[in-house]
Structure formats: C-alpha cells, structure tokens
C-alpha positions in Angstrom: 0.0 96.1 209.7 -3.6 96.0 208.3 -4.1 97.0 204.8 -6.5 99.8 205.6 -4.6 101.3 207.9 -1.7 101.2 205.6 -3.5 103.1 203.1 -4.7 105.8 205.6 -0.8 106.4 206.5 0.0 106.7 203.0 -2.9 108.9 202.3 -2.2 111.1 205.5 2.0 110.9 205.1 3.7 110.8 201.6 0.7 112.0 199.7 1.0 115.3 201.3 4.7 115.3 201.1 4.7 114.4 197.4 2.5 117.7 197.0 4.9 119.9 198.8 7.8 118.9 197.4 6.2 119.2 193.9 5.4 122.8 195.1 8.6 123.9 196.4 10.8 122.3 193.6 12.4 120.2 195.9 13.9 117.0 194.2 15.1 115.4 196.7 11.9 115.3 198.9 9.8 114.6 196.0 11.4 111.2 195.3 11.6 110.8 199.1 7.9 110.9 198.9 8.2 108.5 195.9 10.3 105.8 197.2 7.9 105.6 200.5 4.8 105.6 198.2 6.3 103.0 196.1 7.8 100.8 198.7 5.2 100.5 200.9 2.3 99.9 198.5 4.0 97.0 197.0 4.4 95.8 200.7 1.5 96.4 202.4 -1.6 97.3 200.3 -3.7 95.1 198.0 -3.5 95.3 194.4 -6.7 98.1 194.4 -5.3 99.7 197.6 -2.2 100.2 195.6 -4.3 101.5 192.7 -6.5 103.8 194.9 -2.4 105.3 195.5 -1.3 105.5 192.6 -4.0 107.4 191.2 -3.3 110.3 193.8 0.3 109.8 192.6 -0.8 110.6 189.6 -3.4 113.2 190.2 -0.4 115.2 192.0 1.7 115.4 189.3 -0.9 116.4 186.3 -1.0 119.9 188.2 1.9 120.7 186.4 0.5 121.7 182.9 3.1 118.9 180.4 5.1 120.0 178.7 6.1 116.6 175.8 8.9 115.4 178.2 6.6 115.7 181.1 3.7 114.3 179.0 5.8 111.2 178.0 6.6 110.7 181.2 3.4 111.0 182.8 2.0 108.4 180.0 4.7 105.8 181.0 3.8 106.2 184.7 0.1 105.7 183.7 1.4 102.7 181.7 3.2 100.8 184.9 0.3 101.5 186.8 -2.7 100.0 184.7 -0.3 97.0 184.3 0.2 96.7 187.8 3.2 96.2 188.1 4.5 98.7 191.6 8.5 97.2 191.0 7.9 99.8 188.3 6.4 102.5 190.0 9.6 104.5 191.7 11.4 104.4 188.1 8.5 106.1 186.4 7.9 108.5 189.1 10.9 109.2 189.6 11.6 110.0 186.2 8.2 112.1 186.3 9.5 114.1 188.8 12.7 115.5 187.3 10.8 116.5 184.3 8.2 117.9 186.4 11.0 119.9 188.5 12.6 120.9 184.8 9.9 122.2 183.2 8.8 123.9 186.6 12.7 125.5 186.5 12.3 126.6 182.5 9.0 128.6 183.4 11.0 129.9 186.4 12.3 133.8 186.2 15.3 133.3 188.3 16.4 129.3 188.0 20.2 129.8 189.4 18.7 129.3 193.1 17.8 125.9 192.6 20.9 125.3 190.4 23.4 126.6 193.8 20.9 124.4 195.8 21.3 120.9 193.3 25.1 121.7 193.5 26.0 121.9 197.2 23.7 118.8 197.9 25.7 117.1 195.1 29.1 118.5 196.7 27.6 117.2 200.0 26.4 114.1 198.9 28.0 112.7 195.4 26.0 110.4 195.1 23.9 108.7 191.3 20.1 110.5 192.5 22.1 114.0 193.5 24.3 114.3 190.3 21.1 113.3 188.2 19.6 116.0 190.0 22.1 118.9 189.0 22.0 117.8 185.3 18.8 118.1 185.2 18.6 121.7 187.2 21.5 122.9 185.3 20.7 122.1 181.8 17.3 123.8 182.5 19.6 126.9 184.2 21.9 126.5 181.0 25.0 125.9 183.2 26.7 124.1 180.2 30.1 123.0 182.2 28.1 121.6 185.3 25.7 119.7 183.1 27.9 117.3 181.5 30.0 117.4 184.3 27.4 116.2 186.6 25.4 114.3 183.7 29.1 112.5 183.0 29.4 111.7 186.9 25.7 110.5 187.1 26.2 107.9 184.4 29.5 106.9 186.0 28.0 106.2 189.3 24.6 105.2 188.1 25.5 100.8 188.3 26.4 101.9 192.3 23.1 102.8 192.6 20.0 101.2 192.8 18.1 103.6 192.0 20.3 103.9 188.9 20.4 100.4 187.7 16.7 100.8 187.3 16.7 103.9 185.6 17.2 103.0 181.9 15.4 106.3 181.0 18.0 107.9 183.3 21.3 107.0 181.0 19.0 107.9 177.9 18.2 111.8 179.5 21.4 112.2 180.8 23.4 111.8 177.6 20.8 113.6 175.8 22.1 116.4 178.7 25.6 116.0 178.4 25.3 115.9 174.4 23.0 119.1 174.2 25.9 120.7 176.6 29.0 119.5 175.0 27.0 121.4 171.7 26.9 124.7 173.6 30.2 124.5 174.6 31.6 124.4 170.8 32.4 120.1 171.3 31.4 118.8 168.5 32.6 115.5 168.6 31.7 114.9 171.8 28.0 116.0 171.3 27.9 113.4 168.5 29.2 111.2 170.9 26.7 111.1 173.3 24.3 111.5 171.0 24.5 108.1 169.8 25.1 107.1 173.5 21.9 108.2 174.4 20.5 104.5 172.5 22.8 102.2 174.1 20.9 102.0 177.4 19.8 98.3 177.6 15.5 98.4 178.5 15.3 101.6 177.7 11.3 102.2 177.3 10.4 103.2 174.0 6.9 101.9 173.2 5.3 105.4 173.6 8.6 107.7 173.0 10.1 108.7 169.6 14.3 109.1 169.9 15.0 112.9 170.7 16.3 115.2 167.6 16.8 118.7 169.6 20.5 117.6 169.3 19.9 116.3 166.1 18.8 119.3 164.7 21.4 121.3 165.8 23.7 119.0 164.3 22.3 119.2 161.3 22.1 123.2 160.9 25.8 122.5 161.6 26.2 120.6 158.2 26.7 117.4 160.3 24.5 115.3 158.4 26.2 112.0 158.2 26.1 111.9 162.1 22.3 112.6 161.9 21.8 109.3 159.4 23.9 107.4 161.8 22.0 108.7 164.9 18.5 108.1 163.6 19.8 104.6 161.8 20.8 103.5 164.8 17.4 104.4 166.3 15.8 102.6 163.2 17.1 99.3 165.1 15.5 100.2 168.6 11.4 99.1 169.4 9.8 103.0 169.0 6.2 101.8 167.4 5.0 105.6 168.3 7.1 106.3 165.4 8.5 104.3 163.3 7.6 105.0 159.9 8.7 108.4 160.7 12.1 107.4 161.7 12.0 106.0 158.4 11.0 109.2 156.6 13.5 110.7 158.3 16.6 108.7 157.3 15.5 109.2 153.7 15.1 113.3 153.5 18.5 113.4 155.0 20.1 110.7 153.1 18.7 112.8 149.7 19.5 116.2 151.3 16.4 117.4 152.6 15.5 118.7 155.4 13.7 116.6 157.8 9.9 117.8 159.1 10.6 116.8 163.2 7.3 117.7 164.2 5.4 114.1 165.5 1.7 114.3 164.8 -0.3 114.2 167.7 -1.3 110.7 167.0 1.5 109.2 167.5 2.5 111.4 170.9 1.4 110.1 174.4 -1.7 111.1 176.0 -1.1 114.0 178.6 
C-alpha cells in the first residue's frame, strides 16, 4: 500500500476511534485504537509519516488535564516517540491509556458502572489486557477484593501475553494496586509484600519516574518503618536519575526517625 494513503487511513480510522474511546471510557477500544495506530505505522508509514501520527496520538490524550501518573505517562510516550522507536509505541500508550481511563474514573461521580463493565468483560474474557483493565477500574472504584484479585491474576497471566511481556510498567502498577488493596483490607504483610514487588520488574522504565511512596506512607503512619528503609533501599539500587538524591534523603530521615518530606520538586517531575 502507498505510504500516503496509509496515513490517510490512519488519520480517517483509528485517530477517530482513539478519540471516542478516550471519551466514552472505553479501555478496551482505546487500546484497540492503539494497537492499529501502532502496528500499522511501524509497517507502512515512513519514519515522519509515523511522526506526523504519533503526534495526533499524542494530541488526543493531552485533553485529559494530567494528573502525575498521567503526566509520567504521557512524558514516557513523548520519550519513545522523539526516539523513534514505534516497537515502543503500544507499551507507552497503552499504559497512557489506563491512567487516562483512571484518572477519568476518580473525577467520575458514579465509577461502579465502569467497574460492573471491566468485570463481566474480564469474566467473559480472562485474559492479561482485561484483568489489567479491572485493577485499574477497581482500585480507582475502591473495590479492594477485586483489585488484588484481578491485579494478582493480571501478573499471573501477564508472560501468556504479549501485550504483557512488554509491559514492564504493567507488573510495576499492578503491584503497586494489589499492595495499596491488600493495605485497605487490614493485610499488612502482604502490602509490604508487594510493595517491594513492585521493583522486581526487569526493564522497568525509570529515567523520568521516582519509585511510588503512597503505600509507603501509609506504612509508615502504621509504625512500619523498617519496611519503608527496605522499600526505598531497594529502590536506591534501581536507575531513577529524576530522583535520586532524594531517595537518598529519604533513607536517612527514616533511618534517624524522621519523617520523610515525599513531595518531588517540580524539577525533577516530567513535563505534562
């Protein structure tokens, strides 16, 4: 097919999709619309064609105002695509869309529809993409048992899938998920537990992140400080340039009984 005429598809096909599915909330359209994008710029367009796309891509999603997750996420997307490298295109839209669909569910007055919706498909389809997809919905819904339920299955699934053997950041959110929900629902243990499992992903991408301490920090009102120094030493040992020095700081206030300032200057956050 002729490269111009490729782009006109895209332009006329998943573009539009992308849009809607952003609008309606609808995850599993949206990365539809992603995978398409993705796939068939990498095969068919030149390397500015496929920048003229991803830019769209991109323009789509900042009509979402960021929240840090989303703004993180958006950064690393921008990242793949001044690199140009499209085999990393779906994983960083793709992970731009389920904090786009989150944050879209936290501002939301009523979130339990998309939460039944997430669920049957998941029921329907268990599958790595559909149980990522109810974590995510019912953390934001604060559905404790069906987070780390589903967060549990999606890391279980998540080497069948190749969607999920490229999704480093994926392993990293959804133990972040599952350790936030085991913390609701009085487990301790196991928050800590996934807590530190949240750095074990191999090629997780860290140059413009800092680790999460929401957990943390809830860990440590808990008078569970010894798990914060292990959680944030073990993050000392992981590539986070945003934030390093910081991670350092940290580690010392809690190792001399202080308490840690978590707020990252806005220097060392990504651009939104």
């Amino acid at each position: 097919m002729n490269s111009v005429l490729a782009l006109l598809l895209l332009l006329a096909g998943p573009i539009p999709e992308l849009r809607q599915a952003m609008e309606k909330g609808d995850m599993t359209a949206l990365n539809r619309a992603v995978y398409r994008i993705s796939r068939e710029a990498k095969e068919k367009l030149t390397p500015e064609q496929q920048q003229r796309i991803y830019a769209d891509v991109l323009r789509e999603f900042r009509t979402v105002k960021p929240s840090v997750p989303l703004a993180t996420a958006l950064a690393q997307l921008e990242a793949a695509v001044e690199e140009r490298r499209p085999e990393n295109i779906y994983a960083k839209a793709t992970q731009l869309s389920f904090a786009a669909i989150q944050q879209k569910m936290a501002n939301s007055k009523d979130p339990l529809p998309a939460f039944y919706e997430a669920k049957r498909k998941a029921e329907e389809q268990p599958e790595f993409m559909n149980f990522y997809g109810l974590a995510v919905v019912a953390n934001a819904a604060q559905q404790h048992h069906e987070a780390r339920e589903a967060a549990q299955k999606a890391l279980d699934t998540r080497q069948t899938s190749l969607v999920g053997k490229l999704r480093a950041d994926a392993a990293h959110s959804l133990a972040l998920i599952a350790a936030n929900a085991s913390w609701e629902l009085g487990d301790r243990a196991a928050a800590e537990s996934y807590l530190l499992r949240s750095l074990d992903t191999e090629g997780l991408p860290l140059a413009k992140t800092c680790p999460d301490f929401y957990v943390a920090e809830k860990l440590l009102r808990a008078e569970m400080r010894d798990a914060v120094i292990r959680y944030f030493e073990k993050a000392a040992q992981l590539p986070f340039p945003a934030c390093q020095s910081l991670i350092a700081q940290w580690i010392q206030d809690l190792k001399q009984g202080k308490q840690p300032n978590f707020m990252i200057p806005a220097n060392a956050m990504p651009p939104n």
